[in-house]
Phi, psi and omega in degrees: 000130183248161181253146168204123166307175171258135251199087177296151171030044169289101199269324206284310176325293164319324187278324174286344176293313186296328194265359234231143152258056172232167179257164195228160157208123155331105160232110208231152126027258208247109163190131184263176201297306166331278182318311161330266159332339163289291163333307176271354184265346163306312227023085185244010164194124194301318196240164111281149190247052179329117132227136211263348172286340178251336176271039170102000195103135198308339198274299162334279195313326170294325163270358171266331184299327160293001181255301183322285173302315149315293161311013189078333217284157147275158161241194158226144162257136165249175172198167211215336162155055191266147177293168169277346155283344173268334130174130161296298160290325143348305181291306175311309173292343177275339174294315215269338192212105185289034192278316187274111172273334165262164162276138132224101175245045199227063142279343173294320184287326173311355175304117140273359168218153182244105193270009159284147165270097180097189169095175174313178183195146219251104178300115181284351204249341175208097186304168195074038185217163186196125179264127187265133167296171185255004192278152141328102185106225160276319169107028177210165181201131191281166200237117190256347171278328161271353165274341155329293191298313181270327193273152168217122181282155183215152168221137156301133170322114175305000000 
Protein backbone atom coordinates (compact mmCIF):
# COMPACT_ATOMS: atom_id res chain seq x y z
CA UNK A 1 0.00 0.00 0.00
CA UNK A 2 1.59 3.59 -1.16
CA UNK A 3 0.60 7.16 0.07
CA UNK A 4 -0.16 9.93 -2.47
CA UNK A 5 -1.27 13.69 -1.24
CA UNK A 6 -3.91 14.66 -3.22
CA UNK A 7 -3.11 16.11 -6.46
CA UNK A 8 -6.72 18.34 -8.23
CA UNK A 9 -6.97 17.31 -11.41
CA UNK A 10 -4.39 14.93 -11.86
CA UNK A 11 -5.07 13.28 -15.47
CA UNK A 12 -1.50 11.30 -15.62
CA UNK A 13 -1.80 9.57 -12.20
CA UNK A 14 -5.21 7.39 -12.50
CA UNK A 15 -3.60 5.80 -15.55
CA UNK A 16 -0.47 4.93 -13.51
CA UNK A 17 -2.63 3.50 -10.76
CA UNK A 18 -4.56 1.14 -13.36
CA UNK A 19 -0.74 -0.33 -14.33
CA UNK A 20 0.80 -0.64 -10.45
CA UNK A 21 0.11 -4.00 -8.55
CA UNK A 22 0.11 -1.70 -5.38
CA UNK A 23 -2.93 -0.17 -3.57
CA UNK A 24 -2.82 3.86 -3.29
CA UNK A 25 -4.58 5.57 -0.17
CA UNK A 26 -5.35 9.11 0.14
CA UNK A 27 -3.02 10.75 2.49
CA UNK A 28 -3.43 14.39 2.85
CA UNK A 29 -3.11 17.74 5.38
CA UNK A 30 -6.41 18.70 4.82
CA UNK A 31 -9.06 16.35 3.22
CA UNK A 32 -12.26 16.39 2.94
CA UNK A 33 -15.34 15.03 1.58
CA UNK A 34 -14.96 17.49 -1.87
CA UNK A 35 -11.36 16.21 -2.30
CA UNK A 36 -12.77 12.56 -1.55
CA UNK A 37 -15.39 13.16 -4.38
CA UNK A 38 -12.36 14.41 -6.89
CA UNK A 39 -10.25 11.53 -6.28
CA UNK A 40 -13.11 8.83 -6.93
CA UNK A 41 -14.15 10.65 -10.03
CA UNK A 42 -10.44 10.24 -11.03
CA UNK A 43 -9.85 7.17 -9.80
CA UNK A 44 -6.87 8.16 -8.36
CA UNK A 45 -7.26 6.05 -5.20
CA UNK A 46 -7.97 2.59 -3.55
CA UNK A 47 -8.17 3.71 0.22
CA UNK A 48 -8.84 6.86 2.15
CA UNK A 49 -7.07 7.83 4.95
CA UNK A 50 -10.17 9.47 7.18
CA UNK A 51 -8.41 11.81 10.35
CA UNK A 52 -11.15 13.41 11.48
CA UNK A 53 -9.15 16.55 13.01
CA UNK A 54 -8.20 17.62 10.19
CA UNK A 55 -11.28 16.76 7.77
CA UNK A 56 -13.48 18.23 9.93
CA UNK A 57 -15.00 16.17 12.11
CA UNK A 58 -17.02 13.04 12.54
CA UNK A 59 -19.88 14.29 10.28
CA UNK A 60 -16.86 15.44 7.05
CA UNK A 61 -15.68 11.62 7.84
CA UNK A 62 -19.09 9.93 7.64
CA UNK A 63 -19.35 11.77 4.18
CA UNK A 64 -16.21 10.70 2.74
CA UNK A 65 -16.95 7.27 3.80
CA UNK A 66 -20.00 7.15 2.05
CA UNK A 67 -18.23 8.57 -1.38
CA UNK A 68 -15.81 5.81 -0.65
CA UNK A 69 -18.04 2.93 -0.13
CA UNK A 70 -20.31 4.07 -3.08
CA UNK A 71 -16.86 4.06 -5.45
CA UNK A 72 -15.44 0.64 -4.22
CA UNK A 73 -12.62 2.20 -1.84
CA UNK A 74 -11.98 1.04 1.50
CA UNK A 75 -10.90 3.66 4.09
CA UNK A 76 -8.92 3.82 7.29
CA UNK A 77 -9.05 6.20 10.35
CA UNK A 78 -5.72 7.93 11.11
CA UNK A 79 -4.93 10.34 13.49
CA UNK A 80 -2.25 13.29 13.61
CA UNK A 81 -1.85 13.82 17.32
CA UNK A 82 -5.22 13.51 19.00
CA UNK A 83 -6.04 12.69 22.87
CA UNK A 84 -7.52 9.41 23.50
CA UNK A 85 -10.47 10.80 24.04
CA UNK A 86 -10.93 12.13 20.23
CA UNK A 87 -9.79 8.80 19.85
CA UNK A 88 -12.20 7.03 21.37
CA UNK A 89 -14.75 8.58 18.85
CA UNK A 90 -13.01 7.65 16.04
CA UNK A 91 -12.53 4.13 17.34
CA UNK A 92 -16.47 4.11 17.68
CA UNK A 93 -16.96 5.54 14.00
CA UNK A 94 -14.66 2.94 12.68
CA UNK A 95 -16.62 -0.15 14.84
CA UNK A 96 -20.20 1.23 13.18
CA UNK A 97 -19.33 1.40 9.26
CA UNK A 98 -17.79 -1.76 8.27
CA UNK A 99 -16.21 -0.01 5.16
CA UNK A 100 -13.25 1.28 7.27
CA UNK A 101 -10.98 -1.58 7.85
CA UNK A 102 -7.92 -0.13 9.03
CA UNK A 103 -6.92 1.58 12.45
CA UNK A 104 -4.02 3.88 13.21
CA UNK A 105 -4.86 5.37 16.33
CA UNK A 106 -1.37 5.88 18.64
CA UNK A 107 -1.33 9.30 18.72
CA UNK A 108 -1.98 8.81 22.50
CA UNK A 109 1.31 7.47 22.92
CA UNK A 110 3.06 10.52 22.00
CA UNK A 111 1.59 12.02 25.56
CA UNK A 112 3.28 12.35 28.56
CA UNK A 113 0.60 11.98 30.58
CA UNK A 114 -2.60 10.88 29.73
CA UNK A 115 -5.24 12.97 31.25
CA UNK A 116 -8.45 10.55 29.96
CA UNK A 117 -10.86 8.52 31.81
CA UNK A 118 -12.68 5.82 30.14
CA UNK A 119 -12.18 5.67 26.40
CA UNK A 120 -10.49 2.81 24.20
CA UNK A 121 -8.21 1.34 25.68
CA UNK A 122 -4.55 -0.09 24.01
CA UNK A 123 -4.39 -4.27 24.77
CA UNK A 124 -1.21 -4.87 26.83
CA UNK A 125 -1.21 -8.29 26.34
CA UNK A 126 -1.36 -8.06 21.97
CA UNK A 127 -0.49 -5.32 20.25
CA UNK A 128 -2.61 -3.69 17.53
CA UNK A 129 -6.19 -4.15 19.62
CA UNK A 130 -8.07 -1.82 20.80
CA UNK A 131 -11.11 -2.11 23.22
CA UNK A 132 -14.04 -0.16 23.06
CA UNK A 133 -15.56 0.75 26.50
CA UNK A 134 -19.18 -0.37 27.27
CA UNK A 135 -20.14 3.05 28.82
CA UNK A 136 -22.15 5.26 27.00
CA UNK A 137 -21.43 7.34 24.23
CA UNK A 138 -17.62 7.58 23.27
CA UNK A 139 -16.85 6.54 26.94
CA UNK A 140 -14.41 9.23 27.79
CA UNK A 141 -13.82 12.03 29.45
CA UNK A 142 -10.86 14.30 30.47
CA UNK A 143 -9.68 14.12 34.54
CA UNK A 144 -10.12 17.94 35.10
CA UNK A 145 -7.97 17.69 38.33
CA UNK A 146 -5.33 16.27 36.70
CA UNK A 147 -5.39 18.71 34.08
CA UNK A 148 -5.89 21.17 36.73
CA UNK A 149 -2.76 20.36 38.03
CA UNK A 150 -0.47 20.85 34.68
CA UNK A 151 -1.96 23.84 33.51
CA UNK A 152 -0.83 27.56 34.27
CA UNK A 153 -2.59 30.43 33.27
CA UNK A 154 -0.40 33.77 33.55
CA UNK A 155 -2.34 37.18 33.03
CA UNK A 156 -0.50 40.06 32.16
CA UNK A 157 -0.78 42.58 34.77
CA UNK A 158 -3.10 45.42 34.57
Amino acid sequence: MLSKSLVQNDTVFPQWIDNTPCFWYEHNDKFDDKDALTLVKQGAADYFNIKLGKAGGIYTGLKINTIAEAAGCKCMIGCFGESRLALSAAAHMAHARPNICFLDLDSAFDFCFDPVMGGIRYDEQQGGVIHLPETPGHGASFDESALAARVIISREPE
